[in-house]
N, C-alpha and C positions, 0 to 999 in steps of 0.2 A: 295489075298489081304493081308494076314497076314504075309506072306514072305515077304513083301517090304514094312511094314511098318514102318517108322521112316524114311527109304532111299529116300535122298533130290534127286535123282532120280527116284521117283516112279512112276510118271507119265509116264512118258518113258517106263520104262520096260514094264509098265500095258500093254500100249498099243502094245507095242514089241509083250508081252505075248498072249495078245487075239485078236489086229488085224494080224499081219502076219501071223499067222497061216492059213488065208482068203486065200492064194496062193494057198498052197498046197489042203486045206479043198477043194476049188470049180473051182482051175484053172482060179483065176479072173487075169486078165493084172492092175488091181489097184483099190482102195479103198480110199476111205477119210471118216472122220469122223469130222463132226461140232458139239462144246457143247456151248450149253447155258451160255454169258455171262451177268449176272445181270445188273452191272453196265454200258455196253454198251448194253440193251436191242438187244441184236444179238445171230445168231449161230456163231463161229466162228471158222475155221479151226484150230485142234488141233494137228491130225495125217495121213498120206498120206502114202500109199505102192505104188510101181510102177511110172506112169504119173501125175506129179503137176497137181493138178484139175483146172479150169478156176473158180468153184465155190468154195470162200474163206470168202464169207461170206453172211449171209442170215438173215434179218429183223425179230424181234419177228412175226411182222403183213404180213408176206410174206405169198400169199396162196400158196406156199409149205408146210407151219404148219398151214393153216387150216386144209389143208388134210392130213396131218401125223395126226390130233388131230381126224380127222373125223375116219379115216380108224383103226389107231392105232394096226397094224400093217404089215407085211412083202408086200410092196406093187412094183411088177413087171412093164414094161413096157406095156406090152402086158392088162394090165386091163383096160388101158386109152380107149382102145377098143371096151371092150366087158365088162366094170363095169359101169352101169346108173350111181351110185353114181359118179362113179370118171371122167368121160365123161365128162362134166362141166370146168374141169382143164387144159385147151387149153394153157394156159401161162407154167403150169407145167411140160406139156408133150413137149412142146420146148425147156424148159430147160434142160431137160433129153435128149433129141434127142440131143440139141445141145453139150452136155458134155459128149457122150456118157455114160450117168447113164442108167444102165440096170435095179437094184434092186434098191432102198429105203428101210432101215431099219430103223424103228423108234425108239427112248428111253424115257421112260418114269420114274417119279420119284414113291414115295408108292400112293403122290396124286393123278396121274392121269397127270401130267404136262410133256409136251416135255423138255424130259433135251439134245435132242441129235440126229443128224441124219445122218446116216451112208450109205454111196453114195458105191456102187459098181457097177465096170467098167466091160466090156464082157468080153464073156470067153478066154481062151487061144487060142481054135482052132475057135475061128470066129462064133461058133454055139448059137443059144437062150438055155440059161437054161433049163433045163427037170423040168418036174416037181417037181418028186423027190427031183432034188436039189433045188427048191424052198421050198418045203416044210423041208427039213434040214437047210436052209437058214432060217426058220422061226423057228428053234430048238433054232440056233444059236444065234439071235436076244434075245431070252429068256435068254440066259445064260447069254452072253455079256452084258443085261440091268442089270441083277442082279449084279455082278461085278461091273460095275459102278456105280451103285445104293448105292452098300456097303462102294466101295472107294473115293465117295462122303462124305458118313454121315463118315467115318474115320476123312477125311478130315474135317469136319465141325466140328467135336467133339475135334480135336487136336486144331484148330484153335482159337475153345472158350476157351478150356485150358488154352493155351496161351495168349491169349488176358486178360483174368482175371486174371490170372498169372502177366500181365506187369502190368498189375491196381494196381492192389494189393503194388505192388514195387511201383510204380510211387508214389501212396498216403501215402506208409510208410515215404518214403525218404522227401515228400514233406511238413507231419508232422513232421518228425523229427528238420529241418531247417529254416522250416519259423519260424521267435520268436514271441513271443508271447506280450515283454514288452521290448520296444526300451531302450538302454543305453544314460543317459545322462550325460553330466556335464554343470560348470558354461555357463552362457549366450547363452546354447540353448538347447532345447522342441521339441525333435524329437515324432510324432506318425506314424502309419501307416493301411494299409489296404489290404487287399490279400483277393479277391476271387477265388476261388478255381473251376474253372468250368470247364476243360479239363485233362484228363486221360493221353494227351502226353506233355500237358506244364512243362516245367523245367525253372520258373521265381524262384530268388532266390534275398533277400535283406538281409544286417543287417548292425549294426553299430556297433563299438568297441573302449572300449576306451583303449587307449595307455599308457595316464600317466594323472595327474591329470589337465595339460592344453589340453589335447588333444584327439579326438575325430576322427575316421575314417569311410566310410560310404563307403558301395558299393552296387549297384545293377545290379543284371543281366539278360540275355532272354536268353538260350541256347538255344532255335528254337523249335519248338512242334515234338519231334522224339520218344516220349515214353520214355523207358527205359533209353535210349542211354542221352537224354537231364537231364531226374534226376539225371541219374550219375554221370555228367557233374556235374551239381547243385554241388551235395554234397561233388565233388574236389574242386569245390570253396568255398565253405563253411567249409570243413576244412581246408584246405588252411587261407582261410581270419583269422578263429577262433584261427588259430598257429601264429598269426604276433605278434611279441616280440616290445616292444618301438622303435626300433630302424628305423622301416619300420613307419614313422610318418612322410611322404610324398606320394603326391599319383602315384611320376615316379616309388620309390620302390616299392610301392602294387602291381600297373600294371604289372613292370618288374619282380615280384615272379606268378604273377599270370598266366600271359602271359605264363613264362617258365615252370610251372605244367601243364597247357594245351595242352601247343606244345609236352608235354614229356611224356603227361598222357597212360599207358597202356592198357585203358579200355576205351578209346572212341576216336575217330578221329574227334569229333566236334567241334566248337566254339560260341562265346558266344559272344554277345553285351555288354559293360557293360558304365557304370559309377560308377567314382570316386573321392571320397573330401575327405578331412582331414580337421577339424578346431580345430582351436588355440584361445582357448577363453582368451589367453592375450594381442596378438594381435588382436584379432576381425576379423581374416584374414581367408579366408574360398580357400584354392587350390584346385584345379579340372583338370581332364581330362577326355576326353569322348571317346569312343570307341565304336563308329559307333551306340549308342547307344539318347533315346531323349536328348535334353539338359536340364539343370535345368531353371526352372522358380523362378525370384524374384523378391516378389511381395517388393516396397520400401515403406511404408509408408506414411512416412513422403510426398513424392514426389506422391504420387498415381500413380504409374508409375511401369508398368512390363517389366524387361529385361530377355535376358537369357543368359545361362552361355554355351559356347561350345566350343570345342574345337576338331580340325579335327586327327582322327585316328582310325586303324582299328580292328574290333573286333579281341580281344585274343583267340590264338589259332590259328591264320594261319599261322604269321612268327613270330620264336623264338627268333631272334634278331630284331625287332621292337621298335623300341628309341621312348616310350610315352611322350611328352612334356604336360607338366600344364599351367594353364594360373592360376590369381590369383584374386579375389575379396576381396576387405577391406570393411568391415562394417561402414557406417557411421550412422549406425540409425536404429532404430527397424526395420525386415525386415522377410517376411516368404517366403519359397522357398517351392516350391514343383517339386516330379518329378515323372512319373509315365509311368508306361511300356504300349507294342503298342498293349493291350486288350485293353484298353479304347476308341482305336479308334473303335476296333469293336464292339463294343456294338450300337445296333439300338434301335429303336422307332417302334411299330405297321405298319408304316411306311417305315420303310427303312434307317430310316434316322440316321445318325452315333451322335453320342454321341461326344459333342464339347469338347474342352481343354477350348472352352469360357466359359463354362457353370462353370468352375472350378475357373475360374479367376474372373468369376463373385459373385461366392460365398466366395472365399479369400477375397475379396473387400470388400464385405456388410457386412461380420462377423472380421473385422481385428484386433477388439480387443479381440477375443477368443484364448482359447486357441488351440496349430495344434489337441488334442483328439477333442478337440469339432468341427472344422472342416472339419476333417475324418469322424463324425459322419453323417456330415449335405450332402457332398458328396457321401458318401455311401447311407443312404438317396435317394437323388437326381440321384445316379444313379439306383438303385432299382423303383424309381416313371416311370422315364423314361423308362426302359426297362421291364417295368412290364406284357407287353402283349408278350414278345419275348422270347427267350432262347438264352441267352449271352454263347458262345462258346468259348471262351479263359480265361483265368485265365485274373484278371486285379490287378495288384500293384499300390500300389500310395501313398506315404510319405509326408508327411508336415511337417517341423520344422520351429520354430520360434527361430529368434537369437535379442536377446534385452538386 
């Protein structure tokens, strides 16, 4: 176990190492071995010497593993027989006839739990086993379960490593860039919301101001990949965090951003986003979307919600992708909100998803608040609502008011 440890071939050799050796040891014409998979509650074929077996996979609830759990261990043909216990197993003993399985070896974990069953075929020259070699075939079983017993718990122990390892990174990176207190200037009140509920989401927002009319704003979803999507994050976040006045449209944000993506060393993913720029002297709010929700704007004066979108696709696929803007002018007090695709998963005791109405409804009845106070009553209202559930993705969600 300890010679092959780290080698992203290990499994392989293992099995290299302790089943082929069945050839020579007992003269078998072939062997298979099924392990235990969790997530598909099955055995399922992991390695073969010899003839591809017919059996490739076999049910938790299969009484083939009652009677591996019953006998628990080295159990031959010949006992279907002449064993009262195993007598009973009429399905089992066709499956063995029909596959020519001669032995059944069984594996068990420190519990007591079938982790594993190991099928061997007759012998080379046509004859039944001796006993002897049954009974060395029950040596064998011992060893073989220990070795996989140990290069289990290896494997479980690296894997939690690892996994707390990418935590750890995920939530570093994740505190470092979400902010804390959104930038403003004249004639608008950006606030915001980030819960934090996912080890692999890589949701990333902020705002930046440019020069003193001007104001930039992006959000993005790198896709829930761990590591791989914080990464992602935080080239867009220093990315965004380096944009000089000059990048005070949103075809230039996109087309820097886009190209740090497509060029990035350190990850091959993409990213949803949306983008706007406002101009609080013109009152002029530009946008482009990239595969990402659209903006919601709630009008005031009009009681009337539109929204803002524009067709293109997420950054980071093609590096030359020409992002067009479309353009909104203010004509009147007006609060926008926009909020990434956690909020649709968030349920009720129920099942039942969490509205974008439930948001517009609250923009409406509070519109002469301010977007903190908003944020508050939303966060609120989604917390009431999902209070009997465990909400599974991170959920973003921004409200500024332009007046």
């Amino acid at each position: 176990v300890e010679e092959f440890e780290g080698d992203p071939t290990y499994w392989d050799r293992f099995f290299t190492t302790t089943m082929d050796s069945l050839e020579y040891l007992f003269n078998v014409t072939s062997a298979s071995f099924l392990m235990y998979n969790e997530s598909e509650k099955a055995f399922i074929l992991s390695h073969t010497i010899g003839q591809m077996p017919q059996v490739k996979r076999v049910s938790a609830g299969d009484s083939l593993v009652q009677l591996c759990q019953i006998v628990k261990s080295t159990i031959h043909q010949s006992l279907f027989y002449t064993d009262e216990m195993i007598k009973p197993f009429d399905d089992v003993l066709g499956l063995v006839k029909n596959n020519s399985i001669e032995v059944i070896l069984p594996c068990f974990d420190q519990s007591g739990k079938l982790i594993g069953i190991l099928f061997i075929g007759p012998h080379k020259k046509g004859r039944p086993y001796t006993f002897n070699e049954i009974e060395f075939m029950e040596l064998y079983r011992v060893k073989f379960n220990n070795a996989l017993v140990n290069s289990l718990q290896i494997e479980e122990v690296k894997s939690k490593q690892i996994g707390e390892h990418d935590n750890l990174v995920v939530s570093a990176i994740k505190n470092s860039i979400i902010p804390r207190q959104m930038p403003y200037i004249d004639h608008i009140r950006i606030s915001s919301f980030f819960m934090n509920n996912s080890n692999l989401g890589g949701e990333f927002f902020n705002a930046k101001v440019l020069h003193k009319n001007a104001l930039a704003f992006l959000i993005s979803d790198c896709s829930y990949s761990g590591v791989d999507a914080a990464v992602l994050a935080l080239e867009l976040y220093a990315a965004f965090e380096s944009l000089s006045p000059i990048y005070d449209t949103p075809e230039k944000i996109m087309q820097l951003l886009n190209w740090v993506v497509c060029t990035s060393k350190f990850t091959e993913r993409y990213a949803t986003s949306f983008c706007f720029t406002f101009n609080s002297e013109a009152l002029s709010l530009k946008y482009i979307n990239a595969a990402f929700n659209p903006l919601i704007i709630y009008e005031i004066q009009n009681d009337s919600f539109i929204e803002l979108d524009t067709k293109g696709i997420p950054i980071g696929i093609e590096k030359d992708f020409i992002y067009e803007s479309k353009e909104y002018v203010v004509k009147g007090p007006c609060i926008g909100c926009i909020y990434s695709n956690g909020i649709t998963g968030a349920v009720n005791s129920t099942g039942q998803p969490y509205s974008i109405g439930r948001i517009k409804d609250l923009i409406r009845l509070h519109n002469s608040e301010s977007p903190a106070l908003i944020i508050r009553r939303i966060s609120s209202d989604i917390d009431t609502y999902t209070s009997n559930t465990a909400v599974k993705e991170d959920i973003s969600i921004i409200i500024f008011r332009i007046e």
